[in-house]
N, C-alpha and C positions, 0 to 999 in steps of 0.2 A: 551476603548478610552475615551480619557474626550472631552466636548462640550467646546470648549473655542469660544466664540464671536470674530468676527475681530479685533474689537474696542480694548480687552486684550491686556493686555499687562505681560506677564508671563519672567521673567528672575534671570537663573540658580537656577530653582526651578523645585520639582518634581509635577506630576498633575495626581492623579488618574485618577479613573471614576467619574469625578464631574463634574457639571456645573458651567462654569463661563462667567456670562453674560458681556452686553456690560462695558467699560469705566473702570473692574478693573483689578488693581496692584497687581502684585505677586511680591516678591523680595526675595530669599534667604529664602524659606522657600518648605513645604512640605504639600501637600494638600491629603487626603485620599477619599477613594471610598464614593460615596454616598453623597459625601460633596456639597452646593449649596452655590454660593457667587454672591449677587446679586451686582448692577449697583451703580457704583463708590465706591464701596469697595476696602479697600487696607490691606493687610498681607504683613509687614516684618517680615522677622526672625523668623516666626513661625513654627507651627507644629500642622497641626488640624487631628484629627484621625479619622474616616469612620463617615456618615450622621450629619456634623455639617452645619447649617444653619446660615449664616450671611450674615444680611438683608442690605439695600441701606443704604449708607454714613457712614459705619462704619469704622473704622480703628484700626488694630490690629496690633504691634510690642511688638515681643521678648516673647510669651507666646506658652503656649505648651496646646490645649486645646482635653480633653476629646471626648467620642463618643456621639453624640446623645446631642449636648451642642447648644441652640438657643442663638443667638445674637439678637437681637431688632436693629431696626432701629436707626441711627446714635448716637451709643456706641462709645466711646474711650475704649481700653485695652490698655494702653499704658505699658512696661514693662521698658521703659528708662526714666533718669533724670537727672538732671547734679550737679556736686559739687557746694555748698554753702557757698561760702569764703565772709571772712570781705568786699572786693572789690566786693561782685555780685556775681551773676552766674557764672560758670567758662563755656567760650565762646566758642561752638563746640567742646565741649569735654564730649561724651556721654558717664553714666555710666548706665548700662545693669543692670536688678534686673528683672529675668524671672519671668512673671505672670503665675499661674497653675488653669487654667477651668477644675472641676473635671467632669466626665460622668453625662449627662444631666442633668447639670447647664442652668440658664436662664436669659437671661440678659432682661429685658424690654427696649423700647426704652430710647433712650437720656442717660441711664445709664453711667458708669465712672468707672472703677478698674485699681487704682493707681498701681504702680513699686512693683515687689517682693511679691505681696500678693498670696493667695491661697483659692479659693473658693470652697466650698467642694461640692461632689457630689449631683445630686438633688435640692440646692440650688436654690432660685428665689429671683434675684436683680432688685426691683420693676423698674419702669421705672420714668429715672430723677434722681436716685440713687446714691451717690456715694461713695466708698470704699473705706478706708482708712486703714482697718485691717483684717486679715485674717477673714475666714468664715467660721465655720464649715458643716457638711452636714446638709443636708435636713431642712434646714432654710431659714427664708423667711428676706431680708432687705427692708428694707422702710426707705426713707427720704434719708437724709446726716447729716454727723457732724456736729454741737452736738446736736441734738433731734432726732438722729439715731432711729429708732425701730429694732433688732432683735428679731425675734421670733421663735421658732421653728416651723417647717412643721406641727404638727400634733399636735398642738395647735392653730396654723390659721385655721387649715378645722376644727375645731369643733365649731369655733363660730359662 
C-alpha cells in the first residue's frame, strides 16, 4: 500500500508502494514501488519506475522516468510546449514532446530539461542546469547554453 499524506491530492492515477508527502499533485500519470515524492511536487502525465526520488517543488509533465532516477529540489522536467506562429504563442494549445530520465539519472537542484529530450543513464545534471539537447549516458552537465560544459563521467572523477 502506498503512504499518501491527507493534504495529496492523486487523480486517475496509479500509486505503488511509495510515499507521497503532504501538498502533492498527481494527475494522469503512474507512480512505482519505492518511489518518494516529497512536499508540493507535482507529476502530470507521467510514468516513474520503482525507487525515484523527487524532492520539494519540483514539477514533472509528460516524461517517463527510469529506476533509481534523483530529482533535486525544485527542477522543471517540463515535456510540453506550444506552437510558435508569426502572431505568438499559439494560446492553450499544448504540444506534448515526452522527456526520457534514463536509470539513475540526477538532476541537481533548480535544474531544467526542456520538451522531447532524453537523458541517458547515470547522467548528472548539475544544479541550476539547463537542457536543451539530448544527453548521453554517464555524463555529467554543467551550466546552460551557450558555455554548457559536457563532460563525461569518468573523466570528471579523475580530476
Amino acid at each position: 500500500m502506498p503512504t499518501v499524506d491527507d493534504a495529496a491530492r492523486v487523480v486517475d492515477s496509479e500509486v505503488g508502494r511509495a510515499e507521497i508527502r503532504e501538498f502533492v499533485t498527481i494527475h494522469d500519470s503512474a507512480i512505482g514501488d519505492g518511489c518518494r515524492l516529497y512536499e508540493r511536487t507535482s507529476i502530470k502525465k507521467s510514468r516513474l519506475e520503482g525507487d525515484v526520488d523527487v524532492n520539494v517543488g519540483t514539477y514533472v509533465e509528460n516524461a517517463e522516468i527510469g529506476p533509481g532516477v534523483q530529482i533535486g529540489p525544485n527542477c522543471s522536467v517540463v515535456g510540453v510546449t506550444h506552437e510558435l506562429r508569426e502572431d505568438g504563442m499559439a494560446f492553450r494549445n499544448d504540444v506534448l514532446e515526452r522527456i526520457v530520465l534514463g536509470a539513475g539519472a540526477f538532476l541537481g537542484a533548480g535544474s531544467v530539461v526542456g520538451p522531447g529530450l532524453e537523458i541517458g543513464e547515470g547522467t548528472v545534471v548539475a544544479a541550476g542546469a539547463t537542457v536543451t539537447d539530448d544527453v548521453g549516458p554517464e555524463t555529467v552537465v554543467l551550466g546552460s547554453p551557450p558555455t554548457q560544459r559536457i563532460v563525461p563521467l569518468t573523466e570528471w572523477l579523475e580530476r
